[in-house]
Steps between C-alpha positions, in 0.01 A plus 500: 500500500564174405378212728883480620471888608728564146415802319357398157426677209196636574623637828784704249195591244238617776802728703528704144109581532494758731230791502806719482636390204189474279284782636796719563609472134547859359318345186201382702288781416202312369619661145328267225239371702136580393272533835113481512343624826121334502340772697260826549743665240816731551555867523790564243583892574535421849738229442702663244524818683643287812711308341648816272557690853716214647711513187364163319244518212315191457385398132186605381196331684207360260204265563113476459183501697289155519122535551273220491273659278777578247636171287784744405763699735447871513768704456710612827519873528754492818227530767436247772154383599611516870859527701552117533638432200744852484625347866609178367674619177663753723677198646573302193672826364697562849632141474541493123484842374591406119257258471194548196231566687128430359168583696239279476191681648238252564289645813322835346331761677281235718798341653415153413585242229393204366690150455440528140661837473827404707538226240454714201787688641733215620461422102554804377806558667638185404397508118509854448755683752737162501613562878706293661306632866186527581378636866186424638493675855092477493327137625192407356295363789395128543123562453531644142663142410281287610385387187743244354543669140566829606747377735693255249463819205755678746730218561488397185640879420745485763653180357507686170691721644762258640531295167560797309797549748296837695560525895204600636526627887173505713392636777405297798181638725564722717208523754356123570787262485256206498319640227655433118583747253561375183722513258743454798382141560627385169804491642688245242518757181512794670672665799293598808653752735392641891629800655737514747768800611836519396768742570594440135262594198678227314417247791299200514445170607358158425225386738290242382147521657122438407612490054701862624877457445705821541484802691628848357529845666125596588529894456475737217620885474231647258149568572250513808526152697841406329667516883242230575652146521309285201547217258393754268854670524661213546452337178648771283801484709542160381381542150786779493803238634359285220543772246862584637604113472353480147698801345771298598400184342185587275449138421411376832173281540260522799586190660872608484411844622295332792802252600762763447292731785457233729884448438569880602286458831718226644661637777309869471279581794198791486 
């Protein structure tokens, strides 16, 4: 409103963005939007299988594994290195099912990764598997960033990222609030997300806190602790809205994608 209490043009604009409207879109499918889950690497039968049963196939699902003692990808056979990263493109592919789906493996059989090898990945997907969305829902801890040039190598990716018009979504930490997980704290070119509980699986919410700014529905539906509330599961739900908005308007950047979510919050409560 107006200072005078008159409806202005922006009042008329912001009343046409409703979650309905965009997210409800029979055409919001996530069709023509390239996804890269950064993760312990993705299951593919599994997923195909479930999403065959339920009556919608989902486009082949490629990627690569990233070791630190490899300067090259190997190649993805469809196996996962653990559950995690099945979980989370479970719930891409429930919010977006038509949605290219790539698996970047980067933990391995120790169930650990390096900095170096998140980066090689973030690249990779950018360069070589030209997403529009990547999902990080793992946190590298504070203590492996502690020295300066490791910690400005990542940024330095995730701005990258956001200049070459890629929405990254990242995890915020789930067990020690006052403890920082990065990427999340880079909050400016990328999009940090919390978990919260919605009756809706397209539901969210903006709530700025501690570089965190939305919260997405916390809970997956594939794999052992998926029922578990965690940022983890969250993210992906948000990565998959993104995808939705974006096969409606493919041209979007990630500041416009990050106002036009705020913009779908107003009014929305968890």
């Amino acid at each position: 409103m107006a200072a005078g209490g008159e409806p202005t043009v922006f009042d008329e604009i912001f009343a046409r963005i409703t979650p309905d409207r965009l997210l409800r879109d029979p055409r919001a499918t996530g069709e023509g939007v390239a996804v890269a889950v950064i993760d312990s690497g993705v299951e593919r039968a599994v997923l195909e299988d479930k999403f065959r049963a339920a009556g919608t196939p989902i486009h082949p699902i490629d990627g690569a594994l990233f070791r630190a003692d490899s300067a090259a990808p190997l190649p993805y056979t469809g196996h996962q290195s653990s559950p995690h990263g099945t979980t989370v493109a479970d719930v891409i592919l429930t919010v977006a099912p038509r949605v290219k789906l790539y698996s970047a493996d980067v933990f391995g059989p120790a169930g650990t990764c390096e900095v170096e090898t998140v980066i090689h990945a973030l690249r990779h997907a950018i360069e070589v598997w030209k997403v529009k969305v990547i999902n990080l829902s793992l946190g590298v801890p504070e203590h492996k960033l502690q020295q300066l040039p490791r910690r400005q190598a990542l940024l330095r990716a995730i701005e990258e990222a956001y200049f070459r018009d890629v929405l990254v979504f990242a995890a915020a930490h789930n067990e020690h609030p006052l403890t920082r997980s990065y990427p999340a704290v880079f909050t400016t070119p990328l999009v940090s997300v919390d978990k919260g509980v919605f009756d809706d699986p397209l539901g969210f919410a903006y709530r700025l806190r501690d570089h965190v700014e939305f919260q997405a529905h916390g809970k997956g539906y594939l794999g052992p602790f998926a029922r578990e509330p965690a940022t983890s599961w969250a993210t992906p739900h948000l990565s998959g809205i993104a995808a939705r908005i974006l096969s409606l308007k493919p041209d979007l950047k990630p500041f416009e994608m990050k106002t036009l979510l705020y913009w779908l919050t107003r009014g929305r409560t968890g």
